[in-house]
N, C-alpha and C positions, 0 to 999 in steps of 0.2 A: 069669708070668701073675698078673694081680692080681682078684681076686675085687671084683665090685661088683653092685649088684641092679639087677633090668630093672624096666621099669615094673610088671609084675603083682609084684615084691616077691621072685622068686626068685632066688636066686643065680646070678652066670653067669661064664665066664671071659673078662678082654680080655688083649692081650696089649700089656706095655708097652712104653712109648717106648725104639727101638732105642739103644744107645750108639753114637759113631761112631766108637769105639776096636774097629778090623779087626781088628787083631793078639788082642784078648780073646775076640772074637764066635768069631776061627776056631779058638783054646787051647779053648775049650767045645762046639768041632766045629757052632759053627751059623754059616751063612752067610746072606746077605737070601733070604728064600724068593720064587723066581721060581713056582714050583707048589706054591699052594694048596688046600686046600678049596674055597675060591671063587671057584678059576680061574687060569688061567696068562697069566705075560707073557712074548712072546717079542720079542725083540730082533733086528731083522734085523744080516746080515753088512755091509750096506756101511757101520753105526750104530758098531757095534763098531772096524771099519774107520777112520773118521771118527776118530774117538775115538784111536785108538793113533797115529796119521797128526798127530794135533797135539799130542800127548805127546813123540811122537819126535823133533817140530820144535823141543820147547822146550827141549831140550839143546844148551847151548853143544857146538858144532864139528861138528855135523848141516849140514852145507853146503845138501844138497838132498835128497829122498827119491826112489826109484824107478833103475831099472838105466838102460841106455845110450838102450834102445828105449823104454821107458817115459814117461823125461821127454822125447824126439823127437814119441811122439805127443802128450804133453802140451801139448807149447808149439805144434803145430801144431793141435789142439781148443782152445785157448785164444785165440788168433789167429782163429779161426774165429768161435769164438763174442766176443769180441769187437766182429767186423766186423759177425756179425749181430744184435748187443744182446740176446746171450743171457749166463748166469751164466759166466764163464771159473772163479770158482771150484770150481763143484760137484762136478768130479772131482779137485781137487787136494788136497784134504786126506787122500783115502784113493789118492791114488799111492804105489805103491812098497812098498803093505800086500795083506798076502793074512789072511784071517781063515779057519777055525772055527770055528762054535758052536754049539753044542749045548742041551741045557735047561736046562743049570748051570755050564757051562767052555765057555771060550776057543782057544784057540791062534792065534799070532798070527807068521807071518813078514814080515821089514821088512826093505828092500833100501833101502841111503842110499850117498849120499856126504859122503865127512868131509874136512875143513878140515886141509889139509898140519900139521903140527905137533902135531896132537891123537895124544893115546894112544889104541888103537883099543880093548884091552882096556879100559879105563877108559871108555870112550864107549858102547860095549856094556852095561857094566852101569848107565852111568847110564842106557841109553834104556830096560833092559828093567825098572830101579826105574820110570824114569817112566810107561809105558806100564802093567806091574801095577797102579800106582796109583789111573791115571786109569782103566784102563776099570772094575777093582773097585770103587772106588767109585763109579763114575756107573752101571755094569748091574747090580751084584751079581751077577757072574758070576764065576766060580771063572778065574784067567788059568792054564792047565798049563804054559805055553810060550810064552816070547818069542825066536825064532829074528832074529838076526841077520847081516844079508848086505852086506858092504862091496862096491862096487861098482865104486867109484871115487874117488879122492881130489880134494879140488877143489886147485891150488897158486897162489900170490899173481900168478903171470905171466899162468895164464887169464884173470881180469879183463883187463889192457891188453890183450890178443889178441882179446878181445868187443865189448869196446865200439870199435873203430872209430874212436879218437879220433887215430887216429897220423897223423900230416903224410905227404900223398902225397911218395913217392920222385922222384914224374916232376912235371915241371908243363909 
């Protein structure tokens, strides 16, 4: 806090500009105050959601997010909304995430499939650095838990068997 005078000339307290070195703010047990004096901000779950869902994406060997049923209804609301010129993205960034939140922490489980050849142990801790990261520093919310859930592994032959591109058998 830094002491400065208000207009009638009395002393008063501000409080100064945050650092945005996490790792010192949390050594001194203070985290960004979601509940102040002057009021609280609450962060809804699908935000939080959103947030971990394209953390999780940006680790190399994250193939795709969400279990078997998941991404089935995904691609068939995405089709949909497509057809009808609505947003096909709006629920893709938080597929495959499940959140809690609370007034000051997180928890966060995340259902992906990974890229044949990736370490799975190694993929996990990178998604659950990258997802702490991002949603800490974007909510100021405390992350307790990032649960990961392999679901499914994507492997290099799925591609040719999707896309359809193989010369009919028959003519």
């Amino acid at each position: 806090m830094t002491e400065v005078q208000n207009r009638e000339g009395a002393d008063s307290k501000v409080p100064e500009a945050r650092s945005d070195d996490r790792a010192a703010d949390k050594a001194r047990g203070q985290g960004r105050d979601l509940v102040t004096g002057q009021g609280r901000t609450e962060i809804a779950d699908h935000v939080v959601a959103k947030i971990a869902g394209m953390a999780a994406r940006e680790v190399r060997g994250v193939h795709a997010m969400g279990g078997g049923a998941a991404r089935a209804f995904g691609a068939v609301r995405d089709r949909i909304a497509s057809t009808t010129g609505g947003d096909s993205d709006a629920g893709s960034a938080a597929r495959g995430v499940s959140v809690e939140v609370g007034e000051t922490q997180a928890a966060v489980d995340i259902d992906l499939v990974v890229s044949y050849g990736v370490s799975i142990p190694d993929l996990a801790s990178a998604v659950r650095r990258n997802v702490i990261g991002a949603v800490e520093r974007m909510t100021g919310l405390e992350v307790t838990e990032v649960n990961v859930s392999v679901d499914d592994i994507h492997l290099p032959d799925d591609e040719a068997a999707d896309s359809g591109d193989d010369a009919p058998r028959v003519r």
